[in-house]
C-alpha positions in Angstrom: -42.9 97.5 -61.6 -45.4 95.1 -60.1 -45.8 92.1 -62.5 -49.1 90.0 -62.1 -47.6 86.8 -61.5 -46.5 88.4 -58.1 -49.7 89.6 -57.3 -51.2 86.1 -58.0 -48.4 84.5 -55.9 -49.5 86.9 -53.0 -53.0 86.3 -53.3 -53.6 82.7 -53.3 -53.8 82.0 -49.8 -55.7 79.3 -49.8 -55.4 75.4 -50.7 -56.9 72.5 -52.0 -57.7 70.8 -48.8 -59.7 74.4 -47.8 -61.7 74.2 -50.7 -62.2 70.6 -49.8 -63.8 71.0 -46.5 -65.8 74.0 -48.0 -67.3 71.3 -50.3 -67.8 68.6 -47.7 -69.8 71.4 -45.8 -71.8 72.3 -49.2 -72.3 68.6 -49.8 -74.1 68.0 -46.4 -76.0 70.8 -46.8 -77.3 70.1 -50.1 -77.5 65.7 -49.2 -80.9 64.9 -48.6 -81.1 62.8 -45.6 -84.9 61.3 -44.4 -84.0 63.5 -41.0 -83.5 66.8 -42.1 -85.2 67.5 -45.8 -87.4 69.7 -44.1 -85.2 72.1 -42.8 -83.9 75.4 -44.4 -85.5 74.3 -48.1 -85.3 77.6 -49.5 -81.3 77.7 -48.5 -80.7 74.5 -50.0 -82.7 75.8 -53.2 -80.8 78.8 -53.8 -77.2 76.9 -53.3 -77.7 74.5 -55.3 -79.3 77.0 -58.1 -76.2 79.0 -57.6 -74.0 75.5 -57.5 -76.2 74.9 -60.9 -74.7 78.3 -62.5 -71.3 77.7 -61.9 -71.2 74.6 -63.0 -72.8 74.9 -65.9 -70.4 78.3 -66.9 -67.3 76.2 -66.2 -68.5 74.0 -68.0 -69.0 76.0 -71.7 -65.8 77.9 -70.8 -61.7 76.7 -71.8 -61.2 76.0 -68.8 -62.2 72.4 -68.7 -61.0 71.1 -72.3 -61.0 67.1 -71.4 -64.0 65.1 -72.7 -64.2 63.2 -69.8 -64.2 66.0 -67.4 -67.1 67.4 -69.1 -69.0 64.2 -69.1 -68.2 64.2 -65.1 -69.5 67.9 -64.9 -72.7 66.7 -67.1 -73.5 64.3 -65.1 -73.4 66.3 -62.0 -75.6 68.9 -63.2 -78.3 66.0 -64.2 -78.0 64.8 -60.5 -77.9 68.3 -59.0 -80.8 69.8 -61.0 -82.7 66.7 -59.7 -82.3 67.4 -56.3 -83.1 70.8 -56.8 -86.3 70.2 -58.3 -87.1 67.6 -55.2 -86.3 69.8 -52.6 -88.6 72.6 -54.8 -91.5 70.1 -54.6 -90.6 69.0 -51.1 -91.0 73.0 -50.5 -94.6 73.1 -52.3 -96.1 70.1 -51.1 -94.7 68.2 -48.5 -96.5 65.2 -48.5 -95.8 64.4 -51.7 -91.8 63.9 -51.1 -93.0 61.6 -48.2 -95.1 59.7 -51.1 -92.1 59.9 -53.3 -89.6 58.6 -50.5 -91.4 55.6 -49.6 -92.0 55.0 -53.2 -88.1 55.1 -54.3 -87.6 53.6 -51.0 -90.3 50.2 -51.9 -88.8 50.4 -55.7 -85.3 49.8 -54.5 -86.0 47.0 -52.4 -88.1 45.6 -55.0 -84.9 46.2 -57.5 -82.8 44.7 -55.1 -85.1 41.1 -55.0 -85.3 41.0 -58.1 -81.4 41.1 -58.8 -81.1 38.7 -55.8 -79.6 40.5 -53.6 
């Protein structure tokens, strides 16, 4: 008789460091960099929607029980949801991302004068 814990043991062929460079691939895509927001939009809308989903099911499931690691997976989703709604107005009108860029952009450096830096 098969038991499942040898099926399991059979099945997981991949690692940690895999899944890593799958994420480092998923992070660049999703990054928004001044030289390529332009470029595949609707792509980068439906990962991270789908990045969104997953999240926010592991996140109401038992399989992350630790206060903090929900906070961390909270936090994400703010972030994440955020850049999805940029790159979804970045799709609709692309002058205003360039407005909002140079605006974040001016806002910063004025943060950073006033804090002295």
């Amino acid at each position: 008789m098969v038991k499942v814990k040898d099926l399991f043991q059979n099945r997981n062929q991949f690692d940690a460091k895999e899944i890593g460079e799958v994420s480092k691939f998923m992070f660049d895509a999703i990054f928004f960099k001044n030289e390529n927001w332009q470029q595949s939009l609707e792509v980068r809308i439906a990962m991270l929607k789908g990045y969104i989903e997953v999240l926010r099911q592991l996140l109401f499931s038992d399989l992350v029980q630790s206060d903090a690691k929900k906070l961390l997976i909270v936090e994400t989703l703010d972030k994440l949801v955020a850049q999805k709604e940029l790159f979804e107005m970045a799709l609709k009108d692309e002058n205003a991302v360039k407005n909002l860029v140079s605006t974040a952009e001016s806002f910063g450096k004025k943060t950073l004068a006033a804090v002295g830096v």
